[in-house]
C-alpha positions as CSV (number, residue, x, y, z in Angstrom):
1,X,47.1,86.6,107.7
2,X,47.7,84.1,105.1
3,X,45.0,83.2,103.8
4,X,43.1,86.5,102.2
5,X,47.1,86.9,100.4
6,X,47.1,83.0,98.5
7,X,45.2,81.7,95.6
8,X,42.7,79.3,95.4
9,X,45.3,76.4,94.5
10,X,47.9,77.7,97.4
11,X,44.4,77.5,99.6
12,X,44.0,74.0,99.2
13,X,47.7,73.4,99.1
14,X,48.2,74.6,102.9
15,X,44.7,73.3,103.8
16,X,46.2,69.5,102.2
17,X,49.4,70.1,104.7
18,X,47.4,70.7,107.3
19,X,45.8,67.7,107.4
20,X,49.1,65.7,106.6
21,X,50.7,67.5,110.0
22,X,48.0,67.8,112.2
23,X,47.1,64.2,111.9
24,X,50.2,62.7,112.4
25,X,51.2,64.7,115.0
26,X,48.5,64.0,117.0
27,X,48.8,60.1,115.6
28,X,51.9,60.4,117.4
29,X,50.9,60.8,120.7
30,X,48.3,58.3,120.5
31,X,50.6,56.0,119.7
32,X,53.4,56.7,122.2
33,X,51.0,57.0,124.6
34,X,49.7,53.6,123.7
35,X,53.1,52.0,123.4
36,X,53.8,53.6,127.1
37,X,50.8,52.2,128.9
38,X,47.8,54.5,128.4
39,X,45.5,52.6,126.3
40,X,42.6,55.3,126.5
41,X,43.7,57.3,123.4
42,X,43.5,53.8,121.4
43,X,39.7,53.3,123.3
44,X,39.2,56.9,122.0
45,X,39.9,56.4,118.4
46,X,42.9,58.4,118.3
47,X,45.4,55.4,117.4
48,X,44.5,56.3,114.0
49,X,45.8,58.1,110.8
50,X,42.4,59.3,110.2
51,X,42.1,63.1,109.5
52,X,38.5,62.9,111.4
53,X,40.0,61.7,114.5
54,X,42.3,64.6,115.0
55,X,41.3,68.0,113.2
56,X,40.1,70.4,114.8
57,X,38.0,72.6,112.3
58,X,38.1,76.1,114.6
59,X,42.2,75.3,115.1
60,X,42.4,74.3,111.4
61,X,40.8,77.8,110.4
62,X,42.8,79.7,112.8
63,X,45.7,78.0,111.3
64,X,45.2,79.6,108.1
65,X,44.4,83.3,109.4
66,X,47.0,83.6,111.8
67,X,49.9,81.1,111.0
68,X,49.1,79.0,114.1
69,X,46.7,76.3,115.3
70,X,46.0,73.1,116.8
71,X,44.6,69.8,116.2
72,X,42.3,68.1,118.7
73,X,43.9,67.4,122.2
74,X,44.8,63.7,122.9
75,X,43.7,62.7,126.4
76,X,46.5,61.9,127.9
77,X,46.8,60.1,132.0
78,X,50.3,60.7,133.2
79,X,50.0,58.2,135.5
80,X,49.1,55.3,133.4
81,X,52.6,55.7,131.7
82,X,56.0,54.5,132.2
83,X,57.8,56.2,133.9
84,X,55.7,58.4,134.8
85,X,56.3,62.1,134.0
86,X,59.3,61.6,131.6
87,X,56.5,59.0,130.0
88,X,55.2,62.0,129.6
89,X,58.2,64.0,128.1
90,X,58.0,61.6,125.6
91,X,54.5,61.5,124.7
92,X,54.5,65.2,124.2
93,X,58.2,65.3,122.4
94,X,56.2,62.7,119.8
95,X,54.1,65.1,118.3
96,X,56.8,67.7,117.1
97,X,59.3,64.6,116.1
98,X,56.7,63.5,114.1
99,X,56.1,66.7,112.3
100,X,60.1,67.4,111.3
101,X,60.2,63.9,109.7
102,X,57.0,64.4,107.7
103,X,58.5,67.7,106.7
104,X,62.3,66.3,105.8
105,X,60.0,63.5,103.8
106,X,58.0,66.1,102.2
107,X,61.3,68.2,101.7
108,X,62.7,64.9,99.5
109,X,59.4,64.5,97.9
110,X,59.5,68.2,96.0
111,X,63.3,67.7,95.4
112,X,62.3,64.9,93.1
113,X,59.2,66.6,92.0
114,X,61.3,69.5,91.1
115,X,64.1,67.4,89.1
116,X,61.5,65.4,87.3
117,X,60.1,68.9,85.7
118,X,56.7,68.2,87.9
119,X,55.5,71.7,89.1
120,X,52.0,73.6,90.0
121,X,49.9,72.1,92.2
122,X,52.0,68.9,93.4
123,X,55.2,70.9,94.4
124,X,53.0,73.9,96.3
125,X,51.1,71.0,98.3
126,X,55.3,69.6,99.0
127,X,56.1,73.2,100.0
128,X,53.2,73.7,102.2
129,X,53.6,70.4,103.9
130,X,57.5,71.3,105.0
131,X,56.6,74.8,105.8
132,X,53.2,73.7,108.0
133,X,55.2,70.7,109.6
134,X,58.1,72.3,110.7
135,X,55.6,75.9,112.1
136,X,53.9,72.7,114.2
137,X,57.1,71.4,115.4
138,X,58.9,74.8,116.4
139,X,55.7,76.3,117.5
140,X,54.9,73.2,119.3
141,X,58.1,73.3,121.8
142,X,57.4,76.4,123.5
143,X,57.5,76.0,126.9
144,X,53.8,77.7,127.1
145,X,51.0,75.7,128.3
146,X,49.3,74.0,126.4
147,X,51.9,73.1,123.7
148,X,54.0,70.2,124.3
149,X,56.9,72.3,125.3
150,X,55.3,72.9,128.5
151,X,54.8,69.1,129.4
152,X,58.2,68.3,128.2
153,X,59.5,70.9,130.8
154,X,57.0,70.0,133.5
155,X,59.3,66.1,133.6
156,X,62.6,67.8,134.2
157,X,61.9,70.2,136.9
158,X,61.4,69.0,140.5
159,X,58.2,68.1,141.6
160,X,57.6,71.1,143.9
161,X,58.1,73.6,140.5
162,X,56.3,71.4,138.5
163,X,53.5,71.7,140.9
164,X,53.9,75.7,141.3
165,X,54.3,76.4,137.6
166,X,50.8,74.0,136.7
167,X,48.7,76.8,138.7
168,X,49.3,79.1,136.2
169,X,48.6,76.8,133.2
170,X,45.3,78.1,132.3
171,X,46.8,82.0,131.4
172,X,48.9,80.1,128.8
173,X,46.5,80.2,125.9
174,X,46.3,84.3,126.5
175,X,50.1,84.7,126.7
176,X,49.8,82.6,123.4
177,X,47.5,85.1,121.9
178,X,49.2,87.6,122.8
179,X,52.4,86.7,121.7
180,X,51.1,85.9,118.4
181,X,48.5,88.9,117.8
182,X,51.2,91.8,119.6
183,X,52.5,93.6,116.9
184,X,56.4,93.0,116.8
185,X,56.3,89.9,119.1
186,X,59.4,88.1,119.6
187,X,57.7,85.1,118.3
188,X,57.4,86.1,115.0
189,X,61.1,85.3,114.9
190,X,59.9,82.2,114.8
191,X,58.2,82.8,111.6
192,X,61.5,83.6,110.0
193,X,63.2,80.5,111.0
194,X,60.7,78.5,109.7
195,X,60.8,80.1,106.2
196,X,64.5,80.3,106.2
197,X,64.5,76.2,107.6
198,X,61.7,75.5,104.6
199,X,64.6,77.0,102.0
200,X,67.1,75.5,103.2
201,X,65.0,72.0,103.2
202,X,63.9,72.3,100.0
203,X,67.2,73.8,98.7
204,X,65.5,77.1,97.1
């Protein structure tokens, strides 16, 4: 969708904020993870701001055709974290947090570009970052397994729902699809927040 309609240069602007919010969103729950008791993401590599450790070159290319992606899943055990499944909550709450702070950074980096009369390639890359950051934090906190919407959700239901709605985790990539590929899907809504968020950000 995006990427046959951009230059070259806007190419490897979004590719450039990809890598910027894939890898610390993924960082992020390696590290919380960590910090909460499951010490098999750091035995994995994944405790790392390292591009190689975390992108996903199918989800990175998907990401540019379609708007949406992923990064490479960090193995998480729930039950090697405290407390348990709100460790959890928090673990998957990481990734998005992490992505709205590297946008509102990026946001104040092509503020200053932009007052110090520094355009082209720079303040595309600053765009792209904000817009890509915030798609990964919105997109992110769908309640739709396996985004980390649904794993937030999972820690705040009782145990016996938790339990119920998990059986039906594996049809959440095709309701994903489908949301996104349906022509006139309510997620594209989405979409529209995140360009008018990027504006207002950025203070176009």
């Amino acid at each position: 969708m995006l990427f046959f309609d951009l230059t070259l240069a806007q190419i490897a602007g979004i590719a450039a904020a990809l890598v910027v919010g894939v890898t610390f969103h993924e960082f992020s729950h390696a590290f919380i993870a960590d910090q909460l008791g499951d010490h098999r993401p750091r035995a994995l590599g994944r405790v790392s701001l390292n591009p190689v450790a975390h992108i996903d070159p199918m989800g990175a290319l998907v990401f540019l055709l379609a708007g949406f992606g992923w990064g490479k899943p960090v193995p998480v055990n729930v039950y090697a974290l405290r407390p348990g499944r709100v460790g959890m909550a928090v673990v998957a709450a990481g990734g998005p947090i992490a992505n709205v702070i590297v946008a509102i950074v990026a946001a104040v980096a092509h503020r200053v570009l932009e007052i110090g009369g520094i355009g082209g390639f720079a303040l595309d890359v600053a765009f792209w970052i904000v817009l890509y950051n915030l798609l990964l934090a919105i997109f992110n906190l769908l309640p739709i397994p396996p985004l980390d919407g649904y794993n937030v959700l999972l820690a705040f239901v009782p145990p016996r729902t938790a339990f119920t709605i998990q059986r039906y985790a594996p049809y959440g990539v095709i309701v994903l699809l489908l949301l996104v590929l349906l022509p006139n899907s309510p997620i594209r809504v989405m979409f529209d927040v995140v360009r008018a968020l990027t504006r207002a950000l950025i203070g176009a």
